[in-house]
ZAKOL-240918 format. One record per atom (N, C-alpha, C): x, y, z; residue in three letters. Coordinates in steps of 0.2 Angstrom, whole numbers, padded with zeros to 4 digits, always signed. Layout:
XYZala ...
This chain:
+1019-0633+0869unk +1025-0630+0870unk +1029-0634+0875unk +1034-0633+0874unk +1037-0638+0878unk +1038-0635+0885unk +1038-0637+0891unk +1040-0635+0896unk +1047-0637+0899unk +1052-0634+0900unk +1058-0636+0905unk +1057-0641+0911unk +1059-0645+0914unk +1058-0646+0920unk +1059-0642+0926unk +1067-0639+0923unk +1069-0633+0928unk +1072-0627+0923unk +1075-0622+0926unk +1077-0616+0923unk +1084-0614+0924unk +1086-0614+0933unk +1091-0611+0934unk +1096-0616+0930unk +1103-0612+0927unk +1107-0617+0926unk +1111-0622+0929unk +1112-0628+0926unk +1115-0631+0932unk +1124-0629+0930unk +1128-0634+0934unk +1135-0631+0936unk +1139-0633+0929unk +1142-0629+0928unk +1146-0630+0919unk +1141-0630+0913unk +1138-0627+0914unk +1132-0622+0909unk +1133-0613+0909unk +1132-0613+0903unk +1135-0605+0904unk +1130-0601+0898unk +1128-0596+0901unk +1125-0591+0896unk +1127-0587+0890unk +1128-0586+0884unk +1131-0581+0880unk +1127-0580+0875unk +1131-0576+0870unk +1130-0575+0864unk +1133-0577+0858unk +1131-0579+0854unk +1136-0582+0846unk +1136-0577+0843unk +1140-0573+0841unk +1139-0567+0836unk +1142-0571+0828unk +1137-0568+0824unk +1137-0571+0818unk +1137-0563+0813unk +1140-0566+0806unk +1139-0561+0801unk +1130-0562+0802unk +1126-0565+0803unk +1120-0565+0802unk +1116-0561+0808unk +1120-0560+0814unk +1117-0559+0821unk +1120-0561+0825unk +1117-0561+0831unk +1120-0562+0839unk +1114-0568+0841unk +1115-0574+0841unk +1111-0579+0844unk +1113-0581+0851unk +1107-0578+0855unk +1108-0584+0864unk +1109-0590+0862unk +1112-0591+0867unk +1115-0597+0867unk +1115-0600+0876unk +1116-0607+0875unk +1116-0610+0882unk +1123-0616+0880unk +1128-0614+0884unk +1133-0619+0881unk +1137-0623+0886unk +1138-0631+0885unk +1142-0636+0890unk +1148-0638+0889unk +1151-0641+0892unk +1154-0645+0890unk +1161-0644+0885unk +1169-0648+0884unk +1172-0647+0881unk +1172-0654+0875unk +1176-0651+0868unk +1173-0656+0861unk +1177-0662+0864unk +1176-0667+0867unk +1182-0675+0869unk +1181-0676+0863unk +1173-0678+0862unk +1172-0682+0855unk +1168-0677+0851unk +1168-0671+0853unk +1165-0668+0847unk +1160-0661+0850unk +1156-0659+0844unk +1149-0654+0847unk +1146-0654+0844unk +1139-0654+0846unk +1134-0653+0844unk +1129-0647+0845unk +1125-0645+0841unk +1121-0639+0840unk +1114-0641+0839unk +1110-0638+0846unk +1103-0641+0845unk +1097-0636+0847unk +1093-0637+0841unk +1090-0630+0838unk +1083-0634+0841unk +1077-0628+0844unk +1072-0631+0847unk +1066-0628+0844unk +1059-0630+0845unk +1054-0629+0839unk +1051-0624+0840unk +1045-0625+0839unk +1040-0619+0838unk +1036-0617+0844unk +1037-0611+0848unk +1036-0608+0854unk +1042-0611+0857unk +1047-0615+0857unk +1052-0616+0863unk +1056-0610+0862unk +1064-0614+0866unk +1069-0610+0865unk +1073-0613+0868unk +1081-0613+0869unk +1086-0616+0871unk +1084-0621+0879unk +1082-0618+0881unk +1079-0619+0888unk +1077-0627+0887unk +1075-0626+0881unk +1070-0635+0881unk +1074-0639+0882unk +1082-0638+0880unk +1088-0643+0883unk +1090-0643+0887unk +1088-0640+0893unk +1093-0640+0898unk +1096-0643+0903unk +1091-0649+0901unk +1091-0657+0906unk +1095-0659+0901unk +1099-0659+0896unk +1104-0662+0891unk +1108-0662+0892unk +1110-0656+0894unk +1116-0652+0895unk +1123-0655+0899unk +1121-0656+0905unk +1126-0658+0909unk +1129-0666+0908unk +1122-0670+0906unk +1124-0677+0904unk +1129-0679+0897unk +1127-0673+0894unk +1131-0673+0887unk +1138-0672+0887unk +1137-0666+0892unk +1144-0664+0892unk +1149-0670+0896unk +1145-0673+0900unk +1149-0676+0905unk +1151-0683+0901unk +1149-0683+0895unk +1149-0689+0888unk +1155-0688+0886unk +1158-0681+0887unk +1163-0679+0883unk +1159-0674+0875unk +1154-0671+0877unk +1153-0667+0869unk +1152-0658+0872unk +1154-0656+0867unk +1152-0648+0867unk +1147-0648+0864unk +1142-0646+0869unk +1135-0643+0868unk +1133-0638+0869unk +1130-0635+0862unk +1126-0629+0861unk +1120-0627+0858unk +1116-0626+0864unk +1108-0625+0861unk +1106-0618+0861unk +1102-0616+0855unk +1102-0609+0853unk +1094-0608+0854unk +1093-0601+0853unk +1087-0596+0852unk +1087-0593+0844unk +1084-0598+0839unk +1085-0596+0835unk +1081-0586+0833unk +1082-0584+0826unk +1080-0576+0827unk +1073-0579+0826unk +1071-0572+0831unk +1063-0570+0835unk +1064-0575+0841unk +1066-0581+0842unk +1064-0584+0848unk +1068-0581+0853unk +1063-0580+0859unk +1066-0579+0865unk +1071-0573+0866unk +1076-0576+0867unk +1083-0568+0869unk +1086-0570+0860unk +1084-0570+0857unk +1088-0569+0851unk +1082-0563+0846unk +1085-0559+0846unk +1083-0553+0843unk +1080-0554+0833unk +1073-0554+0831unk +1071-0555+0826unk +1067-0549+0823unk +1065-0547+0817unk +1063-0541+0814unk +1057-0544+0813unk +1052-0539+0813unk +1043-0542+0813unk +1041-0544+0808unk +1044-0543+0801unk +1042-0545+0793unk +1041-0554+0794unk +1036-0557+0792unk +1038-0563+0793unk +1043-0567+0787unk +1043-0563+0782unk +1048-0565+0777unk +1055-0566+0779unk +1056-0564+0784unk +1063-0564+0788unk +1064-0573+0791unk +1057-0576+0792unk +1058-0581+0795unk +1057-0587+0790unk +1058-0585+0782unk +1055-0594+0780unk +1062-0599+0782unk +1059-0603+0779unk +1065-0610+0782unk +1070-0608+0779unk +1072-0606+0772unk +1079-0603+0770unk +1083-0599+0774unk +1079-0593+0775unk +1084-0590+0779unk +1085-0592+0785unk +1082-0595+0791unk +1082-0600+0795unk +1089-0604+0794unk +1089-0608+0787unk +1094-0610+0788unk +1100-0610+0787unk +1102-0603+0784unk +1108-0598+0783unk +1110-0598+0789unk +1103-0596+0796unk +1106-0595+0800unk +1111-0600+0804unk +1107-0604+0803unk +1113-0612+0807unk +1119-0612+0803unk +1118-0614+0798unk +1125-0613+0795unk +1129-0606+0797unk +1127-0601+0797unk +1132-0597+0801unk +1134-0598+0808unk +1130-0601+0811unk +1132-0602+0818unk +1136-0609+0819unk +1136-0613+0814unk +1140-0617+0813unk +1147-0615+0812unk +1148-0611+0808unk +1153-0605+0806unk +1156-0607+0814unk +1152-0600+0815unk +1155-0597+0820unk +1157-0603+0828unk +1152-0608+0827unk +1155-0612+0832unk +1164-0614+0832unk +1167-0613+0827unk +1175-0614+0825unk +1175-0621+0828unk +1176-0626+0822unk +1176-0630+0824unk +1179-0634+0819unk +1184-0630+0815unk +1189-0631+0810unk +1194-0637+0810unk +1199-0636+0814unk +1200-0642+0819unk +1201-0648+0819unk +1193-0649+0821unk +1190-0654+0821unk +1183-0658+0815unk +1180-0663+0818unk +1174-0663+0814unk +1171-0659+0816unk +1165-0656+0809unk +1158-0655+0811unk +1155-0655+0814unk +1149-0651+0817unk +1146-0652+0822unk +1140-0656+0821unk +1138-0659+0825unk +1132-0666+0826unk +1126-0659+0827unk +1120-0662+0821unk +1116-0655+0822unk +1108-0658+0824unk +1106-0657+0828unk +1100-0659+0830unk +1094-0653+0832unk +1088-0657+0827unk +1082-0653+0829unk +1076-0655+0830unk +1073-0651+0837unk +1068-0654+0839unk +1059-0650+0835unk +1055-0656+0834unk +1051-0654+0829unk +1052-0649+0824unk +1048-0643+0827unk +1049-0638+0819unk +1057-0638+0818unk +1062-0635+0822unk +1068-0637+0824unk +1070-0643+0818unk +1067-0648+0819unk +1071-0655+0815unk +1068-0652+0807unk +1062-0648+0806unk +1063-0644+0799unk +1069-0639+0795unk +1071-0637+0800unk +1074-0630+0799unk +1082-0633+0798unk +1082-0641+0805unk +1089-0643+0804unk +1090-0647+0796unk +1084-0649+0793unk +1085-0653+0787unk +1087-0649+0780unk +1083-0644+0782unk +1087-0637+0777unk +1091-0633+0777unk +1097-0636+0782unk +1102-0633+0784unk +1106-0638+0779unk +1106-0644+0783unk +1109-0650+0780unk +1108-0650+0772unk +1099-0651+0767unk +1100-0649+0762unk +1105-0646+0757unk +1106-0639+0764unk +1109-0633+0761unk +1114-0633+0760unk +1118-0638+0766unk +1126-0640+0764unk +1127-0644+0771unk +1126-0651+0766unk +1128-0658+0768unk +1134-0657+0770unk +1138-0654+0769unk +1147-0658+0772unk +1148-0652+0780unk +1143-0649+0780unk +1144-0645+0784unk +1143-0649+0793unk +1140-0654+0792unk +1138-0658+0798unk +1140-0665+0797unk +1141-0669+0804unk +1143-0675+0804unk +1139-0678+0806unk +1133-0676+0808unk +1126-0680+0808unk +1121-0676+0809unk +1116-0677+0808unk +1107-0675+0810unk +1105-0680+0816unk +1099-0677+0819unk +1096-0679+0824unk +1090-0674+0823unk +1084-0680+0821unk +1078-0676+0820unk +1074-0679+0827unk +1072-0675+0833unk +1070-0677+0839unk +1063-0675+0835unk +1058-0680+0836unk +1051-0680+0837unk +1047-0672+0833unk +1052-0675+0825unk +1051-0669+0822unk +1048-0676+0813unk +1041-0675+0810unk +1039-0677+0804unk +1042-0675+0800unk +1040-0679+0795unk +1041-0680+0787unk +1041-0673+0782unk +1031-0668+0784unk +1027-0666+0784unk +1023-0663+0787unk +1019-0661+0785unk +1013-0656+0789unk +1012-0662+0796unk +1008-0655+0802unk +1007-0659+0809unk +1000-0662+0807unk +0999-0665+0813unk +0993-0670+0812unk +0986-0663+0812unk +0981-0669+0810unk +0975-0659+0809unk +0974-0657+0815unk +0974-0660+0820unk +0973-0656+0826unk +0977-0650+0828unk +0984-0652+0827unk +0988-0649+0827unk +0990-0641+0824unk +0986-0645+0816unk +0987-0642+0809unk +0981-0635+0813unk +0976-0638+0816unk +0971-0633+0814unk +0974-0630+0821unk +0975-0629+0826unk +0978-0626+0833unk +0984-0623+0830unk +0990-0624+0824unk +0992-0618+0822unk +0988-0612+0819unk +0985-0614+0815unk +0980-0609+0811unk +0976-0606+0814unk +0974-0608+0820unk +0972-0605+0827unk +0974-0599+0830unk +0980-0602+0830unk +0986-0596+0835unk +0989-0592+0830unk +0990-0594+0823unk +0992-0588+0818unk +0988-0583+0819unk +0983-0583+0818unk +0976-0578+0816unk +0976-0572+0822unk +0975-0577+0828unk +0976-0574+0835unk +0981-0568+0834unk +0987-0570+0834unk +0993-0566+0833unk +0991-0563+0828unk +0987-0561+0824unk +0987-0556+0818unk +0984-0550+0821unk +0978-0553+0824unk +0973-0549+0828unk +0976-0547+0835unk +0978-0551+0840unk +0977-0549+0846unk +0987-0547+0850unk +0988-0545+0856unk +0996-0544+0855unk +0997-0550+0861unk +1003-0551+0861unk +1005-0559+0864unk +1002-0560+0871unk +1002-0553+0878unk +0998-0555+0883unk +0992-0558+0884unk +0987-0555+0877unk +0980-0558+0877unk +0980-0563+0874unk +0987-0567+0870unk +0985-0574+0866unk +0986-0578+0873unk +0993-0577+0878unk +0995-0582+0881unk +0987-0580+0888unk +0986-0576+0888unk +0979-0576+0894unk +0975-0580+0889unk +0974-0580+0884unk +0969-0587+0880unk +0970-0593+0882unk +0977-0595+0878unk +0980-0600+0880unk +0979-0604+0886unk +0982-0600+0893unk +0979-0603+0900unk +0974-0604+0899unk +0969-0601+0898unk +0961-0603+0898unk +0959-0608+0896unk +0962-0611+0891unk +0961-0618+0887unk +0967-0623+0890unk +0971-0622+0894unk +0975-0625+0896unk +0970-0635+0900unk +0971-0638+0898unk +0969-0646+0902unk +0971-0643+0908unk +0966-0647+0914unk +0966-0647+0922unk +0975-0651+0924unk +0976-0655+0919unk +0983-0658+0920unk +0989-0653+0919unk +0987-0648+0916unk +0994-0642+0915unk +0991-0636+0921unk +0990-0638+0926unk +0990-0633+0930unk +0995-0631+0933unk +0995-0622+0935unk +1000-0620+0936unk +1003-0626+0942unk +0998-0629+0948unk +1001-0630+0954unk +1007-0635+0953unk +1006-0639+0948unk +1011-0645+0944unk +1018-0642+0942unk +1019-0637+0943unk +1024-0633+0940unk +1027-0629+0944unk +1034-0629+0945unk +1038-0623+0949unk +1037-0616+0946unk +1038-0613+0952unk +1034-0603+0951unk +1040-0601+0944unk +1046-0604+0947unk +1052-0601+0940unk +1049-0604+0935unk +1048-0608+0934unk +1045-0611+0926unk +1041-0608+0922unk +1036-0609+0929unk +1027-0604+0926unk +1031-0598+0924unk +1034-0594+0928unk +1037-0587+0926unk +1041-0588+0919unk +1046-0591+0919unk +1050-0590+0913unk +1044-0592+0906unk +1039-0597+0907unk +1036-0600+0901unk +1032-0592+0898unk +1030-0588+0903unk +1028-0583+0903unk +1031-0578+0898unk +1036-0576+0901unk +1042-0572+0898unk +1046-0574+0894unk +1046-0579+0890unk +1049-0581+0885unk +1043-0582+0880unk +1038-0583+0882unk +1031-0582+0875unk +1032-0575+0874unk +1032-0569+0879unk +1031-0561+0878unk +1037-0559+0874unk +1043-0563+0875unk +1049-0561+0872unk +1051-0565+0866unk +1045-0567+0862unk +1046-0569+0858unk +1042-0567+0851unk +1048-0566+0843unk +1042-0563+0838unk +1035-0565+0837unk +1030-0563+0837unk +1026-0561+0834unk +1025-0563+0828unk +1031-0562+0822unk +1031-0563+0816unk +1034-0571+0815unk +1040-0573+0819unk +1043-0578+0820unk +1036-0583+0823unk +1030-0582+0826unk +1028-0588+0830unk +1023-0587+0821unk +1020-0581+0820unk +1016-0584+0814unk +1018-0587+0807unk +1023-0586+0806unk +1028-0586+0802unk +1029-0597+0800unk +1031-0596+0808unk +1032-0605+0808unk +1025-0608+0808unk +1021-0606+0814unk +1015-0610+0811unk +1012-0610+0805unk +1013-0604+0799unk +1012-0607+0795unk +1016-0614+0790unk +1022-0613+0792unk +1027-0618+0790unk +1025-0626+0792unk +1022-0627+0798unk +1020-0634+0802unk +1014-0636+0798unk +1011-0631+0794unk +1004-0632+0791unk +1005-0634+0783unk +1011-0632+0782unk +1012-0633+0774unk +1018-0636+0772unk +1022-0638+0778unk +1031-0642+0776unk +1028-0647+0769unk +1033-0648+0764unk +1031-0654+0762unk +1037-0657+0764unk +1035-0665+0762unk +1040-0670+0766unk +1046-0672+0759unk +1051-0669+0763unk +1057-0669+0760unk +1061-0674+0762unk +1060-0680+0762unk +1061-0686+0764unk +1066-0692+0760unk +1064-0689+0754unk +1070-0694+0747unk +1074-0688+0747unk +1074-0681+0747unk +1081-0677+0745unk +1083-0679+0751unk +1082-0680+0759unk +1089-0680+0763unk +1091-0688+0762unk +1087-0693+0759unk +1090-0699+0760unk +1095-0699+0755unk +1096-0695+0750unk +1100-0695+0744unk +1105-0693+0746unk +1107-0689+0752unk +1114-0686+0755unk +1118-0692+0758unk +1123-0692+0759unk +1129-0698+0763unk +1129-0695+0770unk +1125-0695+0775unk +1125-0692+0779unk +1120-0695+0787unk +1123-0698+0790unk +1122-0702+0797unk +1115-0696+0800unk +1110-0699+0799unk +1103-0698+0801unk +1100-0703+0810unk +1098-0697+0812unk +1096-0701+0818unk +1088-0701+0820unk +1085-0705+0820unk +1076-0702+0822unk +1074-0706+0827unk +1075-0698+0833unk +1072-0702+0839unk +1064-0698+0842unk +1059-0701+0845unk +1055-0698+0847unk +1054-0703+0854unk +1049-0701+0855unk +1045-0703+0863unk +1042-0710+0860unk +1038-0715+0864unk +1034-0719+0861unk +1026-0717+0861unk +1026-0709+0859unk +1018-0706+0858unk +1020-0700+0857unk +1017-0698+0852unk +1019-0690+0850unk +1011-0686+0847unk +1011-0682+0850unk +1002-0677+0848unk +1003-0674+0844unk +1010-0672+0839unk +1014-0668+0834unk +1011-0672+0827unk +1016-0678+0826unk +1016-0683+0822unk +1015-0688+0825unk +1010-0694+0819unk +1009-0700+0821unk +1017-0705+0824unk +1019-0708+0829unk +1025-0711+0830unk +1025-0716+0823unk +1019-0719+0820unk +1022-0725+0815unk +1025-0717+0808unk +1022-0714+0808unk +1023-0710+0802unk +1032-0709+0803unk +1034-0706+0808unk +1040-0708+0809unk +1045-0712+0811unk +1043-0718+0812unk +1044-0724+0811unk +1045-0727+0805unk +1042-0724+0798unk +1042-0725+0791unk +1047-0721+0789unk +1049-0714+0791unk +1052-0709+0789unk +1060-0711+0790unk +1059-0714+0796unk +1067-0719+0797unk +1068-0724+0793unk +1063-0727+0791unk +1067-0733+0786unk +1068-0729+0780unk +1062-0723+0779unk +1062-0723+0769unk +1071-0720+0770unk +1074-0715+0777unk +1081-0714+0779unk +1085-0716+0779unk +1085-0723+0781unk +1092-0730+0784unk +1093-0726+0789unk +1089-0724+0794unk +1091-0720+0799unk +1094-0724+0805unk +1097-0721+0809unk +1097-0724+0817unk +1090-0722+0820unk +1086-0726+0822unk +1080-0727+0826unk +1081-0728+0834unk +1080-0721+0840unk +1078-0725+0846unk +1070-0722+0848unk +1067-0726+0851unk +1059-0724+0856unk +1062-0724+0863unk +1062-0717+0866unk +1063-0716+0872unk +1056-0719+0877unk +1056-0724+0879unk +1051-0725+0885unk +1047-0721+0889unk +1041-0720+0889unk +1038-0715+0893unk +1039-0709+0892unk +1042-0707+0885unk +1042-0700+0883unk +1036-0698+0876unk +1034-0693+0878unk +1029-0690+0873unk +1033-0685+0865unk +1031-0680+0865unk +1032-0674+0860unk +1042-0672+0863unk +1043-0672+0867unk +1049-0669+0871unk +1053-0674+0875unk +1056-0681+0873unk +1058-0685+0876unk +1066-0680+0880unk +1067-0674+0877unk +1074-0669+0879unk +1071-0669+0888unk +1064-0668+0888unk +1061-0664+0893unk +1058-0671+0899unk +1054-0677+0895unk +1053-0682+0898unk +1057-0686+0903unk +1062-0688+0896unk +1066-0692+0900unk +1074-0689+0899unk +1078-0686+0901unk +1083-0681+0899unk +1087-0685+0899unk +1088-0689+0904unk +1094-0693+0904unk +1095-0701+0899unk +1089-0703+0898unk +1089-0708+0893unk +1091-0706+0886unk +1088-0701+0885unk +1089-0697+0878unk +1095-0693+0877unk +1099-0692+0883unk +1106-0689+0883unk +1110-0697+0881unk +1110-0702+0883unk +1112-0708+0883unk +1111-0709+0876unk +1106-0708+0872unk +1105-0710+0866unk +1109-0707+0861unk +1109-0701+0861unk +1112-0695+0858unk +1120-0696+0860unk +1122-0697+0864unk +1128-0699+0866unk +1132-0707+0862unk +1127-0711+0861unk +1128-0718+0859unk +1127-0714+0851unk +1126-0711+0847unk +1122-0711+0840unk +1130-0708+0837unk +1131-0702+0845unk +1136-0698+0840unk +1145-0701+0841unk +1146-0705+0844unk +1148-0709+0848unk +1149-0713+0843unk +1145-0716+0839unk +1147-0722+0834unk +1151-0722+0829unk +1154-0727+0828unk +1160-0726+0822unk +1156-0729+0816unk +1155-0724+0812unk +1151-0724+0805unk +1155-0725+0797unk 
């Protein structure tokens, strides 16, 4: 799960809602379009929040940024059927809220997804390539997670069939590594990681893990689009192997960057490297 660094907003970050024919998605939004906006969708257990170290430097780039809760996650309202959640309708829902970003005007919006996120973003794009002016798959594979990973969804799917989310996340802590201790972490964090597991579907978290356990790699239909691809991860990921995505980029002709010293979450690592990257990617004249 990703963790924030921090929580409170910083200054020209603003709270709202996107009201869409599909719903009303939370939102976290910066910045005005100098060169553009972007839309960036976050993975499985996160939620907007995983960008919030992005925010100000992007804006400060010159881009309109808008990171969302997609439905079930977090403060975005989801219904318990998990059929509500496969990747299709997931990515009906980006595209509405690509709609609703009105951004008619101008170009497209640069759509980026973090892990499960860079799933749900490829299916958008599938769905309708002219709809964006690039992708950005952060430290998001081909395919299925590595088996560790594979069996620790299958894990917590089960869990959530059986148990309700305060007793998974009192599990969770229990198996928590001596390094993810609370003392490591501000009281706001610990609090919000808390309340943002409890405020999130049930069917939305079983739903995806099943998805991370079965994606197939959809890898030749997005290479076949006319469409500026960007793959960036950490130089170490517990998700996917980094060379697997390292391949995924050339089978792509992608833009390729390795943020230094960042793991699964370079957003959350290194915030301001990875804003600088994302800023140079969408920045370039293609």
């Amino acid at each position: 799960m990703s963790k924030p660094p921090f929580v409170a907003l910083p200054g020209g970050v603003e709270a709202l809602r996107v009201e869409t024919p599909r719903g009303a998605f939370a939102a976290l939004r910066a910045g005005r379009p100098v060169h553009g906006t972007a839309l960036l969708l976050p993975g499985f257990t996160g939620s907007k929040e995983d960008f919030i170290a992005l925010l100000e430097p992007l804006a400060a780039a010159g881009f309109r940024v808008i990171a969302v809760d997609g439905r079930g996650q977090y403060e975005t309202e989801g219904p318990g059927d998990e059929d509500a959640y496969t990747q299709d309708e997931l990515a009906q829902d980006v595209l509405a809220l690509t709609t609703a970003l009105g951004t008619a005007d101008g170009p497209p919006p640069h759509l980026l997804g973090h892990s499960h996120g860079g799933h749900v973003a490829r299916a958008a794009v599938l769905r309708a390539p002219g709809a964006f002016s690039s992708l950005t798959l952060m430290s998001s594979g081909p395919g299925v997670v590595c088996d560790e990973q594979r069996s620790r969804a299958k894990l917590l799917g089960d869990a959530l069939a059986t148990y309700d989310l305060e007793t998974v996340w009192q599990a969770m802590r229990a198996f928590d590594p001596p390094e993810a201790a609370d003392a490591r972490t501000p009281a706001d964090v610990n609090d919000f990681l808390h309340r943002r597991w409890l405020g999130t579907s049930p069917a939305q978290l079983r739903a995806t893990a099943r998805q991370l356990c079965e994606e197939p790699d959809r890898t030749a239909e997005l290479a076949a689009l006319p469409l500026s691809v960007h793959v960036l991860t950490g130089t170490s990921d517990y998700v996917w192997p980094v060379a697997q995505m390292d391949d995924m980029a050339k089978r792509l002709r992608a833009h390729r960057t390795v943020v230094d010293g960042a793991d699964h979450s370079p957003n959350v690592d290194r915030p301001a490297e990875t804003a600088a990257a994302l800023a140079a990617f969408w920045s370039a004249d293609r």
